[in-house]
Z-matrix of the N, CA and C atoms (Angstrom, degrees):
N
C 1 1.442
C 2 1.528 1 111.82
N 3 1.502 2 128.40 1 -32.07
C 4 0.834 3 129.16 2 170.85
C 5 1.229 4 135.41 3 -75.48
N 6 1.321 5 116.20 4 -25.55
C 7 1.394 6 116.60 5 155.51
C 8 1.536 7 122.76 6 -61.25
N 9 1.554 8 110.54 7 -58.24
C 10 1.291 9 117.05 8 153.12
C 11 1.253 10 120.07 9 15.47
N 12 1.651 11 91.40 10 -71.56
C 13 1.688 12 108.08 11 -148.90
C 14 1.839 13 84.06 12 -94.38
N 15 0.680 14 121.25 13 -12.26
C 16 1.963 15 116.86 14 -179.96
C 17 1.299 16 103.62 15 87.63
N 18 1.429 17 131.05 16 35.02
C 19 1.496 18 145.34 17 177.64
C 20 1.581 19 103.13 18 -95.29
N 21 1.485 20 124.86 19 118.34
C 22 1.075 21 125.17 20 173.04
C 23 2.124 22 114.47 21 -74.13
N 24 1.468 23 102.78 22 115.59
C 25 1.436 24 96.16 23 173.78
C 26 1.450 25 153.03 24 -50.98
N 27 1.339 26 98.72 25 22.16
C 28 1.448 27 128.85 26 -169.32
C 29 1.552 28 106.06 27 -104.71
N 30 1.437 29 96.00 28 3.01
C 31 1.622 30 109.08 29 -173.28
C 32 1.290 31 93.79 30 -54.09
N 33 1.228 32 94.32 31 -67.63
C 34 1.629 33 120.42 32 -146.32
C 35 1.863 34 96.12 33 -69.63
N 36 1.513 35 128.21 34 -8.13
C 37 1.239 36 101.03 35 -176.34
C 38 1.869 37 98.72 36 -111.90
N 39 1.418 38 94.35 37 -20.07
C 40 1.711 39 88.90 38 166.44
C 41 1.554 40 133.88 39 -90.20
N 42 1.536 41 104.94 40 4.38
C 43 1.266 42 115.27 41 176.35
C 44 1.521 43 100.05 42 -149.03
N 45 1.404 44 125.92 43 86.25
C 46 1.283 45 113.48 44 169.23
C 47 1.113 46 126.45 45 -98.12
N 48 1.432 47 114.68 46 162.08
C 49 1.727 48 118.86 47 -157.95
C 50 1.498 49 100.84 48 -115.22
N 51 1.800 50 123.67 49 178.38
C 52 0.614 51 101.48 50 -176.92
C 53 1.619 52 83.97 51 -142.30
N 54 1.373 53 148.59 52 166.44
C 55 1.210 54 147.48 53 179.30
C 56 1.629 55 115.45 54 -108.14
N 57 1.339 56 147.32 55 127.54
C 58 1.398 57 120.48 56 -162.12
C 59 1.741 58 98.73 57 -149.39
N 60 0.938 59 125.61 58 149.79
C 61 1.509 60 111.16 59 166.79
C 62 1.972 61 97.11 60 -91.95
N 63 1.634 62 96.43 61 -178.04
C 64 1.552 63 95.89 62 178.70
C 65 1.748 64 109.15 63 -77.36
N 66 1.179 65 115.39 64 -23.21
C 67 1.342 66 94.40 65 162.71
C 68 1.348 67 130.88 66 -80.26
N 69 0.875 68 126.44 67 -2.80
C 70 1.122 69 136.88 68 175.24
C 71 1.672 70 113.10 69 -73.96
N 72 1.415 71 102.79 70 -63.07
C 73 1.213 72 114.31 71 146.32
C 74 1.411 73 161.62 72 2.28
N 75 1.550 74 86.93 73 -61.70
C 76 1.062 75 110.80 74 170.22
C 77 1.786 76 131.31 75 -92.58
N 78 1.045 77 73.91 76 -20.97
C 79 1.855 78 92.95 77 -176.80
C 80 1.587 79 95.71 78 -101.98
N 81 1.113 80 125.61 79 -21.17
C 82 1.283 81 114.19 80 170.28
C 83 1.947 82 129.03 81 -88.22
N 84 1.277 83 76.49 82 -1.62
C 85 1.938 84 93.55 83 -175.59
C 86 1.310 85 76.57 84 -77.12
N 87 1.584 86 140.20 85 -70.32
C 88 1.394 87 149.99 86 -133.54
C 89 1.666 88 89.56 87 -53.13
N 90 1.365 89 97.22 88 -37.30
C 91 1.848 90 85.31 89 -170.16
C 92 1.807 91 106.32 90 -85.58
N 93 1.218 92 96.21 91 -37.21
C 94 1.808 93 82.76 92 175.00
C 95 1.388 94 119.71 93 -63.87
N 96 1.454 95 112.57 94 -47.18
C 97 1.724 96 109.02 95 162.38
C 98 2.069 97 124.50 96 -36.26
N 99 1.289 98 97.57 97 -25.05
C 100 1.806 99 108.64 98 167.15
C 101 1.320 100 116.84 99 -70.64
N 102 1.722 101 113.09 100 -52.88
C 103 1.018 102 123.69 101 -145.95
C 104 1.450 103 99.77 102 -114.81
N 105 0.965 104 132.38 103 -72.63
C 106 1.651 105 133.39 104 179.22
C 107 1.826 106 103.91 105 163.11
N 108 1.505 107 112.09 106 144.19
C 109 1.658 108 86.42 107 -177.17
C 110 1.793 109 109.13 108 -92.84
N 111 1.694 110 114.73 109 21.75
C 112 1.344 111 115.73 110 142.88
C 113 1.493 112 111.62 111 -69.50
N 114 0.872 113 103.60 112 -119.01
C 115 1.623 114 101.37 113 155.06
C 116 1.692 115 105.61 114 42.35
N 117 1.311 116 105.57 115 -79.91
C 118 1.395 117 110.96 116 -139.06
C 119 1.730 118 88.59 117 -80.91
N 120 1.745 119 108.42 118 -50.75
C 121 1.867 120 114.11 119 -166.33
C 122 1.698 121 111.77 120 -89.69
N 123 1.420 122 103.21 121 9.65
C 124 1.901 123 112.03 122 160.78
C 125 1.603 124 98.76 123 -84.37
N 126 1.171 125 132.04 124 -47.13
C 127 1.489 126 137.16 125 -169.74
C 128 1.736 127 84.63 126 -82.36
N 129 1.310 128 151.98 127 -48.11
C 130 1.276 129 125.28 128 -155.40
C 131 1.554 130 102.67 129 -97.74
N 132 1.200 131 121.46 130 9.39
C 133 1.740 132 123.18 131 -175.29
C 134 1.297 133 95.41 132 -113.06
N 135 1.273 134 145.67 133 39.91
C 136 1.465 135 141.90 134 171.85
C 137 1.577 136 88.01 135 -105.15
N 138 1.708 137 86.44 136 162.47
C 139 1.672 138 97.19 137 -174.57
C 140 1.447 139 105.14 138 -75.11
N 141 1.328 140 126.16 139 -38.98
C 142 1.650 141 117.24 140 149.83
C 143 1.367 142 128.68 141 -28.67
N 144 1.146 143 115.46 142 -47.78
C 145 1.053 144 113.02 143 -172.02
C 146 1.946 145 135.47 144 -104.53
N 147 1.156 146 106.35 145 -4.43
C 148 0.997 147 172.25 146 -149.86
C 149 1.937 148 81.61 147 -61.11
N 150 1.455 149 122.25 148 -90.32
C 151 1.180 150 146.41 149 -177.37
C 152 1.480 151 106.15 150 -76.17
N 153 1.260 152 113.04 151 12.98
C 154 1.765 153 99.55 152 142.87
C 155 1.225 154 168.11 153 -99.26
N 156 1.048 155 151.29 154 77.41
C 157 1.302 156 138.16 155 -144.64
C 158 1.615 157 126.75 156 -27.73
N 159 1.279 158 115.13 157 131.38
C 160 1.727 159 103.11 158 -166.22
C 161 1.845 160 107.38 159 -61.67
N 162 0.748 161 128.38 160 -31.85
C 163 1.573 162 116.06 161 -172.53
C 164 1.667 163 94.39 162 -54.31
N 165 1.235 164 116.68 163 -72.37
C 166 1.734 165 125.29 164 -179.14
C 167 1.638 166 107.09 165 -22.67
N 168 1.593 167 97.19 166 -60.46
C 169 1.808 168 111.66 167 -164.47
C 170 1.695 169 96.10 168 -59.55
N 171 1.282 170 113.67 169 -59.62
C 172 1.761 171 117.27 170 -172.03
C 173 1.568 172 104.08 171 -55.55
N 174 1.434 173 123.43 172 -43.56
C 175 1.191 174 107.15 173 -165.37
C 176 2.004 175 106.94 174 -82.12
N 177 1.142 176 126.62 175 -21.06
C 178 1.372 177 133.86 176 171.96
C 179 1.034 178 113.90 177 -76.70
N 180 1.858 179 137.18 178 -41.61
C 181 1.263 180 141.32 179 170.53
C 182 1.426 181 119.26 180 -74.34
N 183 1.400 182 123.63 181 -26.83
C 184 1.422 183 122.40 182 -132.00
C 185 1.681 184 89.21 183 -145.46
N 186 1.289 185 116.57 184 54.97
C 187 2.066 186 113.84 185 -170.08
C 188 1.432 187 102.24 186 -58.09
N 189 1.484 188 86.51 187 -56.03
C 190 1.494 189 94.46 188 -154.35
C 191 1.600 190 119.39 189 -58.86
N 192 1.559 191 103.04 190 -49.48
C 193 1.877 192 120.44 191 171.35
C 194 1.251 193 106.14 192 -54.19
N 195 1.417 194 123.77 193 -30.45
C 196 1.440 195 111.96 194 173.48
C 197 1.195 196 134.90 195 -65.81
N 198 1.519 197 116.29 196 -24.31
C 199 1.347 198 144.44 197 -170.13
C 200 2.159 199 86.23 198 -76.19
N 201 0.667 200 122.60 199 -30.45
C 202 1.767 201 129.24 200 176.63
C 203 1.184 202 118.87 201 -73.62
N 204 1.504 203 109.88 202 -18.00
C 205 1.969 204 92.19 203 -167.08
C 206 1.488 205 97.03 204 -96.91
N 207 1.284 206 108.33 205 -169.52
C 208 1.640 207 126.49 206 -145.69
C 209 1.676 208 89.45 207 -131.62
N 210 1.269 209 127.86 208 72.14
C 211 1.807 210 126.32 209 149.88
C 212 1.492 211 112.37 210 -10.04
N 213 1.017 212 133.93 211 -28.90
C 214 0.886 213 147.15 212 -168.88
C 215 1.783 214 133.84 213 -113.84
N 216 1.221 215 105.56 214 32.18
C 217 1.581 216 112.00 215 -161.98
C 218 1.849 217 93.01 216 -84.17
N 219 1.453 218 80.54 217 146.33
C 220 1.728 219 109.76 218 -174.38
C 221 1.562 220 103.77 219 36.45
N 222 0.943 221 120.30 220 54.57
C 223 1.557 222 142.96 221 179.85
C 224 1.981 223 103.90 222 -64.19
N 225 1.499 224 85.80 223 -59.48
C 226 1.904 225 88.21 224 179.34
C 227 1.399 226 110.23 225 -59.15
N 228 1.520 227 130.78 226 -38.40
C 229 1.453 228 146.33 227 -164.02
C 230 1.839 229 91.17 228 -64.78
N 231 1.348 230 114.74 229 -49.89
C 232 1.182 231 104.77 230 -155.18
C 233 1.904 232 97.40 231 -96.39
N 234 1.369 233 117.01 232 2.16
C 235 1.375 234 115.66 233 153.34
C 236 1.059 235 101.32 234 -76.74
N 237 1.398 236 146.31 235 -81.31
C 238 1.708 237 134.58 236 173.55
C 239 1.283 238 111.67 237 -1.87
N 240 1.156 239 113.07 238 -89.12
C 241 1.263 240 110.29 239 179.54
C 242 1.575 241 140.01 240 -48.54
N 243 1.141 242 103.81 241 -39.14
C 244 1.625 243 121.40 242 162.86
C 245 1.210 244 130.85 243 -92.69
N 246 1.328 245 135.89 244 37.44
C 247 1.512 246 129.79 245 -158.43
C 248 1.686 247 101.69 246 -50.81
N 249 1.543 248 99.10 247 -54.46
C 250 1.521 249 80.11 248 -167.21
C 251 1.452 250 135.43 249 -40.82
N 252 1.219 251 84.86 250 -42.63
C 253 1.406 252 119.35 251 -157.16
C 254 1.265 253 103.74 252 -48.15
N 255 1.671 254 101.34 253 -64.17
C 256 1.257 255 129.64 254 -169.82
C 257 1.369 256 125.00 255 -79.62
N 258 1.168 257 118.00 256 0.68
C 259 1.710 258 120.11 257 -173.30
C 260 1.368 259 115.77 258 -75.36
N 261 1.570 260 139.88 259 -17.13
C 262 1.272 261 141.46 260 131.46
C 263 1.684 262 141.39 261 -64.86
N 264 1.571 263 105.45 262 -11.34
C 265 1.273 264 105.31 263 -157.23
C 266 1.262 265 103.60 264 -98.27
N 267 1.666 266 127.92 265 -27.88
C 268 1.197 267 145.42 266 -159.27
C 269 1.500 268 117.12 267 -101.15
């Protein structure tokens, strides 16, 4: 596909990406906000590491910073918005 498109394949090793849902996201900022987001996407851009999903990578790399974040970020925001939803879960 990348040739295809006239994209040289070096994309992907000089700029790598990473795919995340928002929870993931979110609980994973908590650890880069500790650590630095060098720090955190030099350890998750190794060829080890490479094919993991960040919740997995943060919670195996990152014990201790994990033990810090908040399960629960903007928790009230998304009761606002969701009462229904949310009137048991929270």
């Amino acid at each position: 596909m990348l040739d295809e498109a006239g994209i040289d394949k070096n994309v992907l090793v000089d700029m790598p990406y990473t795919i995340a849902s928002a929870n993931e996201f979110e609980i994973t900022s908590q650890v880069i906000a500790q650590i630095g987001i060098f720090t955190f996407m030099s350890k998750k851009t190794t060829p080890e590491q490479q094919g993991l999903s960040l919740l997995p990578f943060a919670t195996n790399d990152f014990k201790e910073e994990m033990r810090n974040i908040n399960g629960r970020l903007f928790a009230d925001d998304f009761a606002k918005m969701m009462p229904d939803i949310t009137r048991d879960y929270f």
